[in-house]
C-alpha beads as a LAMMPS data file, in Angstrom:
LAMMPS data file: protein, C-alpha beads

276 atoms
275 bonds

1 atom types
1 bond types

-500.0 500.0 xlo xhi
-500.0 500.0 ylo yhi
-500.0 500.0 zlo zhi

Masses

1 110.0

Atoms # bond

1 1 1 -422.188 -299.433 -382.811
2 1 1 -421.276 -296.444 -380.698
3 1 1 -423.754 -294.189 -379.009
4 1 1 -423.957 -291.550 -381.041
5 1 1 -423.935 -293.706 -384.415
6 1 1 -427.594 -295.766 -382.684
7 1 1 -428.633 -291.899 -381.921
8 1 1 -428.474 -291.379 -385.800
9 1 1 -430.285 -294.362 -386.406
10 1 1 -433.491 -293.663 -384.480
11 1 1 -433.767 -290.075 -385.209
12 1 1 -436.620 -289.127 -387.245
13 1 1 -440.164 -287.448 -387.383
14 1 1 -442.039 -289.894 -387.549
15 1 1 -443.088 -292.101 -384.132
16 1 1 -441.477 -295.490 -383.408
17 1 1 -443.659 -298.166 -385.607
18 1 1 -446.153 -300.151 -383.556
19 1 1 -447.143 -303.192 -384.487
20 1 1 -450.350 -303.570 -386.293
21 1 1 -453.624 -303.581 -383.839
22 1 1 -451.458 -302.071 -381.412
23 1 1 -454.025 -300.538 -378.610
24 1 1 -453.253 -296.473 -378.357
25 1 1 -454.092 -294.531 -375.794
26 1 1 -452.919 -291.743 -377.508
27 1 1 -452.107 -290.391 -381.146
28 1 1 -451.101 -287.380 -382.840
29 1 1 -451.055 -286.536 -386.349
30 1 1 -448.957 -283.551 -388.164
31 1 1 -449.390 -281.575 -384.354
32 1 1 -448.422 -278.049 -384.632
33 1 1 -448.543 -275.964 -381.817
34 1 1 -448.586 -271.100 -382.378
35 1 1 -448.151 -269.240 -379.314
36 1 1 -448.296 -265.843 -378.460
37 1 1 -450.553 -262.853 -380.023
38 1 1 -447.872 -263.453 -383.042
39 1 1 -448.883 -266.785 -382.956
40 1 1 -445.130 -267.512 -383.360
41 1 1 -445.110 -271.775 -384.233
42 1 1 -442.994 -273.554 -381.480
43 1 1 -444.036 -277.362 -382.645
44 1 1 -444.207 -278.196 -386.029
45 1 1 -444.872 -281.679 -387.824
46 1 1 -444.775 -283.929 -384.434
47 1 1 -446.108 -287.779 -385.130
48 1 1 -446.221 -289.955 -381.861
49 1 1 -448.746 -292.619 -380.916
50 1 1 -448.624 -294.167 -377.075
51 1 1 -449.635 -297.746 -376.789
52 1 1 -451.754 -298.312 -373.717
53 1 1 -449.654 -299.187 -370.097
54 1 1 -446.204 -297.544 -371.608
55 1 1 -444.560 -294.648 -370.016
56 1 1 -443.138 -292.004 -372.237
57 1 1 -440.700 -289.411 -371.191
58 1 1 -440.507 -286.644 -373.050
59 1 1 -437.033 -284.389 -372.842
60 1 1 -435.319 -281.414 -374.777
61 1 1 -433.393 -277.937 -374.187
62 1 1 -435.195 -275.366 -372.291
63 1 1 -437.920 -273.158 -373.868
64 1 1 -438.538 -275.988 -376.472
65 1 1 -442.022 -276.329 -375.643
66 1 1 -442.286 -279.124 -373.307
67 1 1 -445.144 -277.926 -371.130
68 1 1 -446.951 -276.733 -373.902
69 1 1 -447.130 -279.547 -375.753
70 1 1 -448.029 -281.623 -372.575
71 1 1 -450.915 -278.931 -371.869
72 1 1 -452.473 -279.266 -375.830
73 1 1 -451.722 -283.165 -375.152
74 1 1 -454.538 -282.556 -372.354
75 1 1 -456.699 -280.298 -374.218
76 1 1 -455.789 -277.527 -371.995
77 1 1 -454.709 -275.505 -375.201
78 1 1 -455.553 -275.637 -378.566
79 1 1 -453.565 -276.798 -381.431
80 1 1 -453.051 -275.163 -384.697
81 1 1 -455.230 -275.764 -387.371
82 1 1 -454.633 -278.873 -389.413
83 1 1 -453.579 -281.268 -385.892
84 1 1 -455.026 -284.662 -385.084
85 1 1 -454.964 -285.457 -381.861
86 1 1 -456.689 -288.255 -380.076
87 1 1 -457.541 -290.152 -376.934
88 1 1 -458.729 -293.525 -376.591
89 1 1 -459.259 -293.031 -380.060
90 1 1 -461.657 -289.997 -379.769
91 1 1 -460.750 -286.568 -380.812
92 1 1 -459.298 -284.169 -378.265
93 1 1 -461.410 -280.701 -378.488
94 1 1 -461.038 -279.841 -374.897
95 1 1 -460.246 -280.742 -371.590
96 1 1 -461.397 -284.275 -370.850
97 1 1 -461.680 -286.726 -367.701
98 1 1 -459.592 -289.197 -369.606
99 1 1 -456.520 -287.677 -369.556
100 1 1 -455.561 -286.023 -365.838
101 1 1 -452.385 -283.508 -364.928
102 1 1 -449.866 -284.028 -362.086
103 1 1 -448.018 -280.974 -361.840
104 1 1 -444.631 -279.887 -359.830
105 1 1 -446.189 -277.754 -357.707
106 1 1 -447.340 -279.816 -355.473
107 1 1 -448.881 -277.719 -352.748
108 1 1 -450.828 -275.191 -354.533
109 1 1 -453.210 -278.876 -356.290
110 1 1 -453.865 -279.528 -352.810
111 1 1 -456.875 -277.645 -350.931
112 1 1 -455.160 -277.352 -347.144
113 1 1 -458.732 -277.431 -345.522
114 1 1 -459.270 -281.070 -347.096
115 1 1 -457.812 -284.370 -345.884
116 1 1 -455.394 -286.605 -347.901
117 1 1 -458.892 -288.781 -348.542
118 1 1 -461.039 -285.742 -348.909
119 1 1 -458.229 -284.163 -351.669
120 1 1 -458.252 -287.855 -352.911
121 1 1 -462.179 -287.668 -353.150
122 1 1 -461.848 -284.216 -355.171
123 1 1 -462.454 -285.218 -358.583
124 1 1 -465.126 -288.032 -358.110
125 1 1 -467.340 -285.713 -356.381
126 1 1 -470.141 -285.090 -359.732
127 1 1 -469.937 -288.547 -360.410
128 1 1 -470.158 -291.042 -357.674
129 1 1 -472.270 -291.528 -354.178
130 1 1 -469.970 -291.027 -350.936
131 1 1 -469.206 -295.221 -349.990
132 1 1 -467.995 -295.571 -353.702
133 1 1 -466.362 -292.173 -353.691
134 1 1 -464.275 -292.753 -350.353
135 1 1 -463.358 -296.359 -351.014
136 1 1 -461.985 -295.038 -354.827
137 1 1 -459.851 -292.667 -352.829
138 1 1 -459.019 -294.887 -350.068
139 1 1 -457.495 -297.642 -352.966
140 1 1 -455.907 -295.013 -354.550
141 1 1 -454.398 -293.762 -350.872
142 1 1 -453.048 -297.429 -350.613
143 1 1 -451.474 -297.591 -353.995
144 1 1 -449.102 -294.674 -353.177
145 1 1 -448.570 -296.043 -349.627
146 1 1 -450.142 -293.343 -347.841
147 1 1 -454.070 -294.876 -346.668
148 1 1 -452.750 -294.585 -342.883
149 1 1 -452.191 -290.894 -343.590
150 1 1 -455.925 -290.327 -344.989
151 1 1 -456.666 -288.054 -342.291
152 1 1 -454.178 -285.942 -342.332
153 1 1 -454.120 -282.650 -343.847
154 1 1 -451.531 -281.200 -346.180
155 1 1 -449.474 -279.126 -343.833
156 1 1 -448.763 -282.015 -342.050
157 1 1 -447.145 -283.829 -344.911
158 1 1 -444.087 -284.108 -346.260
159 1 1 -443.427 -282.845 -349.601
160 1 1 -443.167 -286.167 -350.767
161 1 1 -446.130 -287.241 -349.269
162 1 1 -447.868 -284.162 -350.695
163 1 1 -447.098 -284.882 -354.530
164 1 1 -448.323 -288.898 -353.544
165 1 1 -451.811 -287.229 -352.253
166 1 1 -451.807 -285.766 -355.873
167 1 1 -450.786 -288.647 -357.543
168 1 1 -453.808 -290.304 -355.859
169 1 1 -456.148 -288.154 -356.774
170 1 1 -455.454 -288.517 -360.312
171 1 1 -455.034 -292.492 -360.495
172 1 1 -458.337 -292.455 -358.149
173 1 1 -460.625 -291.219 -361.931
174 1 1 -458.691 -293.835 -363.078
175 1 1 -457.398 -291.933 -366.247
176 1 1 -456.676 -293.266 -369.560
177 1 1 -453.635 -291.048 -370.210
178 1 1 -451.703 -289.423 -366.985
179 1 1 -450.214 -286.367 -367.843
180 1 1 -447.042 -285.356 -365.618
181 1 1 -445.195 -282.354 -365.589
182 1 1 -441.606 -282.476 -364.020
183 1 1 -443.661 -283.734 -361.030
184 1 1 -440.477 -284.517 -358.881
185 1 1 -438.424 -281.175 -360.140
186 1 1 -439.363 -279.571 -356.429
187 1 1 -438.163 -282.408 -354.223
188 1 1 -434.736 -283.068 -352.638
189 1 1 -432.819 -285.664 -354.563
190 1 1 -433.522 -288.772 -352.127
191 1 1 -437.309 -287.916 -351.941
192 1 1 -437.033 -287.764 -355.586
193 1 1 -435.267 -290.882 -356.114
194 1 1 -437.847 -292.790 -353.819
195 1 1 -440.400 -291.565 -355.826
196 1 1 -439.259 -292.555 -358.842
197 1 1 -439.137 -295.830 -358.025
198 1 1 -442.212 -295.783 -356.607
199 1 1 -443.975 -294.315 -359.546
200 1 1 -442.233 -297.185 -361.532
201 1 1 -444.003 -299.356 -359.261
202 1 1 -447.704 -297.743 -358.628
203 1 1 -447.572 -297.273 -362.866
204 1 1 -446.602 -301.302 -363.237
205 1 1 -449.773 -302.246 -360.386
206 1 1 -452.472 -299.894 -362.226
207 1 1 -451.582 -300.003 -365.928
208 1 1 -451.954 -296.496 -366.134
209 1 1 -450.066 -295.007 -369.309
210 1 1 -447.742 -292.017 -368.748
211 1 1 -446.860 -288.908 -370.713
212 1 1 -443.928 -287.419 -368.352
213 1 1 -441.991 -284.265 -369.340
214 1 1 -438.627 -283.712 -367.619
215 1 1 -435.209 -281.822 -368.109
216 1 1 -433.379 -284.502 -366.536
217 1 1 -431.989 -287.116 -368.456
218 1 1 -430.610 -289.939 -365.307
219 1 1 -434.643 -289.054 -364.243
220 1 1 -435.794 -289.834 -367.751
221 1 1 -433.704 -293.079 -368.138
222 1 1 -434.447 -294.567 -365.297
223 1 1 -438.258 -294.278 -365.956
224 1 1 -439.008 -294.642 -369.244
225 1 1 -440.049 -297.625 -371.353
226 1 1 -439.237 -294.771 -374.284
227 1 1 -437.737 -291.574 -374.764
228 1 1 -438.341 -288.548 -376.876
229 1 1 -436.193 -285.714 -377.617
230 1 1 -437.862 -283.053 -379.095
231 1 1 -435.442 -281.360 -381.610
232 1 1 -435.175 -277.768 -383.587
233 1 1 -437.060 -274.794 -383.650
234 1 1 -440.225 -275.143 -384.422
235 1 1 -439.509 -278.304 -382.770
236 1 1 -440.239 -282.040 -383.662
237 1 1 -439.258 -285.067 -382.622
238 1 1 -435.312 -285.975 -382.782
239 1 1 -434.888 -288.936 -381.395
240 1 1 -437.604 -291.581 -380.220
241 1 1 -435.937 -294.882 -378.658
242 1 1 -437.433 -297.762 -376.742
243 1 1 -436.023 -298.669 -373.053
244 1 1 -434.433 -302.429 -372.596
245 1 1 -433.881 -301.863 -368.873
246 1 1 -435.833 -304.725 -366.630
247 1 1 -439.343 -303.414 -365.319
248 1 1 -437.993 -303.222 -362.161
249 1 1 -435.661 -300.907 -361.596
250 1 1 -433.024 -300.146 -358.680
251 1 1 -431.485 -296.536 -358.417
252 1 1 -427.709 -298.433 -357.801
253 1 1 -428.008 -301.565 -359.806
254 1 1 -429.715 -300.190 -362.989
255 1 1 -427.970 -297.205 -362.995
256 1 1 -424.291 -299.183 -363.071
257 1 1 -425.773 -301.779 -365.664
258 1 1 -424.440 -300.928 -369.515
259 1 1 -428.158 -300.654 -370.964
260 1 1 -428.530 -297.837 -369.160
261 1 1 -425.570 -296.194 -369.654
262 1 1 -425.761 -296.720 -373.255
263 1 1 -429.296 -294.994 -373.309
264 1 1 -428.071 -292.164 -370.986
265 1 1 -425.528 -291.312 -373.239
266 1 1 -427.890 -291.245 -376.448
267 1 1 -430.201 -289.278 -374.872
268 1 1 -427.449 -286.718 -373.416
269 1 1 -426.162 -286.412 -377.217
270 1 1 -429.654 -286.033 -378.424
271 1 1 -430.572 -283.250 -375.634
272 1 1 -427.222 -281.291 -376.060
273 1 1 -428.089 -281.936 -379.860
274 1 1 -431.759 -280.458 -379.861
275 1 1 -431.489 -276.663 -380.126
276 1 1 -429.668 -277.237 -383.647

Bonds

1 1 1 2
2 1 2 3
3 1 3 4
4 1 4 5
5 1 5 6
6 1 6 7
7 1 7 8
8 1 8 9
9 1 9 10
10 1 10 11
11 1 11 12
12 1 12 13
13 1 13 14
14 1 14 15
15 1 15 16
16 1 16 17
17 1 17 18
18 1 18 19
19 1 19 20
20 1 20 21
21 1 21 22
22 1 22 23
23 1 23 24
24 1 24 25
25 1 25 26
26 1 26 27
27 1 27 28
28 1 28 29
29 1 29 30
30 1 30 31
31 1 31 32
32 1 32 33
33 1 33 34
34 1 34 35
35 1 35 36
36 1 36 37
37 1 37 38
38 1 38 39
39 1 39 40
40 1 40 41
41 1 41 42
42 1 42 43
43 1 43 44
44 1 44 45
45 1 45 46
46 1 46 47
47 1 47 48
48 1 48 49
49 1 49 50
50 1 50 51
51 1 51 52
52 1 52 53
53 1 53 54
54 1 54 55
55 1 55 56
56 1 56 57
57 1 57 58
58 1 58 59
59 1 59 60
60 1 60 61
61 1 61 62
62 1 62 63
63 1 63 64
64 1 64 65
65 1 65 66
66 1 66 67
67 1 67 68
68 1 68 69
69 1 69 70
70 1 70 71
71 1 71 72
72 1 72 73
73 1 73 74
74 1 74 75
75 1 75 76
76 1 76 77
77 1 77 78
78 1 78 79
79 1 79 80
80 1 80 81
81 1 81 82
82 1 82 83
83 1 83 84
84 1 84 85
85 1 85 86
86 1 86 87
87 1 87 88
88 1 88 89
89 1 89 90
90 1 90 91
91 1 91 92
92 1 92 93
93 1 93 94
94 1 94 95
95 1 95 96
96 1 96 97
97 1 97 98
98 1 98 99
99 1 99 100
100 1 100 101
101 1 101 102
102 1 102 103
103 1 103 104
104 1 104 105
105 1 105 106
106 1 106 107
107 1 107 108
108 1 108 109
109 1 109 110
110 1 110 111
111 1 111 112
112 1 112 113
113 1 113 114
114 1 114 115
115 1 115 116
116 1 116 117
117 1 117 118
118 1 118 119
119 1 119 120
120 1 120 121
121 1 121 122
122 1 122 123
123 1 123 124
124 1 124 125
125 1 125 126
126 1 126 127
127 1 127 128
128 1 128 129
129 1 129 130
130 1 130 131
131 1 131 132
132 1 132 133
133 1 133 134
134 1 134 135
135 1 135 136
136 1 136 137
137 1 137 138
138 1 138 139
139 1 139 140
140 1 140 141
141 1 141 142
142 1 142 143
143 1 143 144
144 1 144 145
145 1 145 146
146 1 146 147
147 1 147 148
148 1 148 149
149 1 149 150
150 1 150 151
151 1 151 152
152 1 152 153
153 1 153 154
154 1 154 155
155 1 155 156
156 1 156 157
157 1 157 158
158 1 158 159
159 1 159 160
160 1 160 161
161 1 161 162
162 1 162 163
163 1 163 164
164 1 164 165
165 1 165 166
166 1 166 167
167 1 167 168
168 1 168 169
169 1 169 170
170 1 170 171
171 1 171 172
172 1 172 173
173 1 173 174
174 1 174 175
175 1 175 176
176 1 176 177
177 1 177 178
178 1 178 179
179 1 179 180
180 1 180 181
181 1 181 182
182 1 182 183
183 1 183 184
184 1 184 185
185 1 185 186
186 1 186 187
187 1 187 188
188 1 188 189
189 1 189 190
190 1 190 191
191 1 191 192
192 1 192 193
193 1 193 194
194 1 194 195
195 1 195 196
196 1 196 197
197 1 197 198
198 1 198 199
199 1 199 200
200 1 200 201
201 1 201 202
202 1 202 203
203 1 203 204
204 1 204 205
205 1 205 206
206 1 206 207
207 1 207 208
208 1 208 209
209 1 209 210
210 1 210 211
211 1 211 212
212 1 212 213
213 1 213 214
214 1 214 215
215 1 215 216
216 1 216 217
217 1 217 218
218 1 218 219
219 1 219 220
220 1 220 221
221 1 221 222
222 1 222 223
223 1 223 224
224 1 224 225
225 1 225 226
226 1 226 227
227 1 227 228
228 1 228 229
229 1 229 230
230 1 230 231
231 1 231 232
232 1 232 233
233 1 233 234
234 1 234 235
235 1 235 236
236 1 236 237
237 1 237 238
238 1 238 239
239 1 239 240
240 1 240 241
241 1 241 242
242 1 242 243
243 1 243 244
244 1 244 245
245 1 245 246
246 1 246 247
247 1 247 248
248 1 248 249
249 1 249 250
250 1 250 251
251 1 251 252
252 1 252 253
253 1 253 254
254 1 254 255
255 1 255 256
256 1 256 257
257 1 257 258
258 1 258 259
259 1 259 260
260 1 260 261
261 1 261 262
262 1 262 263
263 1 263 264
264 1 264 265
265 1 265 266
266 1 266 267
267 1 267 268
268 1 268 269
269 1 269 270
270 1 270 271
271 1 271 272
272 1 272 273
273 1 273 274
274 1 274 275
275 1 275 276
């Protein structure tokens, strides 16, 4: 079967199946998304349901919608009327402490007057006493690699080390659904590389399950246990695969080995495919 002809056969709709009982993190139903004082519809129809512990990325052409549907995802914006969405199997009416944001921009999440343990500490301040607090932030700081850089402030980060700090904070409310968006787009490409394996890594040690939203299809195929393309205008989903690469990934070895460039190419077609 050639690339394009397995493209054809998971493009659809409706989500990937998911075996019965399988635990979701995160479902939506019929999701259509208006924006604008037109209220002009940009998503239309969308179906997807995230098991716990996977990590979704979610791709298409430019302007499709992509941080827009990660920001109603989060509760952040509303959805048109008619939408199901849910959380740990609780509707989503608003923002919510179970699903958290990682954005690109790195250095305008981080306050420059706190720490990397003190940023860390940020969003467990209303709910827990300082020892419980710090050592939350200090586990987090060591599942990035960064707890011997807890008392250094931003500015005397790296980049890299900036977006882990951010990272951190958001694994430290431990989160059922971590929203990221193109989280690695402002890095150079080795810092961004790194990263990506080490996200594949810190996601694999806390079980967290991932919504990611990127342009980049080698970035998408390399993380992803599954990929969505979001096709058409109003947009739905155009192709929804699942990943065979290892769990483990190398940026040299599984990007040479045929899996992935089998999935790279479906995913190029698909993306190329999506604004018709």
């Amino acid at each position: 079967m050639t690339a394009t002809q397995a493209a054809a056969k998971v493009e659809s709709n409706s989500p990937v199946a998911q075996p019965l009982g399988q635990d979701l993190a995160f479902r939506c139903r019929g999701l259509a998304i208006d924006v604008g004082d037109e209220r002009r519809r940009i998503i239309e129809g969308l179906n997807l349901e995230v098991p716990r512990r996977q990590f979704l990325c979610i791709l298409g052409e430019s302007g499709v919608g992509k941080t827009t549907l990660l920001r109603v995802f989060g509760g952040l914006a509303p959805a048109a009327q008619g939408s199901t969405l849910e959380l740990n199997g609780q509707p989503i009416v608003g923002p919510s402490d179970g699903a958290v944001f990682v954005f690109q921009n790195y250095a305008a999440s981080l306050l420059p007057w706190r720490s990397a343990r003190r940023n860390v500490e940020l969003g467990l301040e209303a709910s827990l006493a300082a020892p419980e607090r710090q050592a939350r932030a200090m586990a987090a700081l060591e599942l990035v690699g960064l707890a011997d850089r807890a008392d250094d402030y931003p500015w005397q980060l790296s980049g890299g080390m900036q977006q882990r700090v951010q990272l951190a904070r958001a694994l430290a409310v431990k989160p059922e659904l971590l929203l990221m968006d193109e989280p690695f787009g402002a890095l150079d490409a080795m810092t961004r590389e790194t990263l990506q394996v080490e996200l594949r890594r810190i996601q694999r040690e806390s079980g967290a399950t991932i919504i990611f939203i990127t342009h980049d299809v080698d970035e998408a195929v390399f993380l992803a246990d599954r990929l969505v393309v979001l096709k058409g205008k109003p947009a739905s989903i155009g192709l929804d695969v699942r990943s065979d690469l290892p769990r483990e990934r190398d940026q040299v070895r599984t990007k040479e080995s045929p899996e992935y460039l089998r999935l790279r190419r479906m995913v190029y077609d698909a993306v190329r495919r999506s604004g018709d």
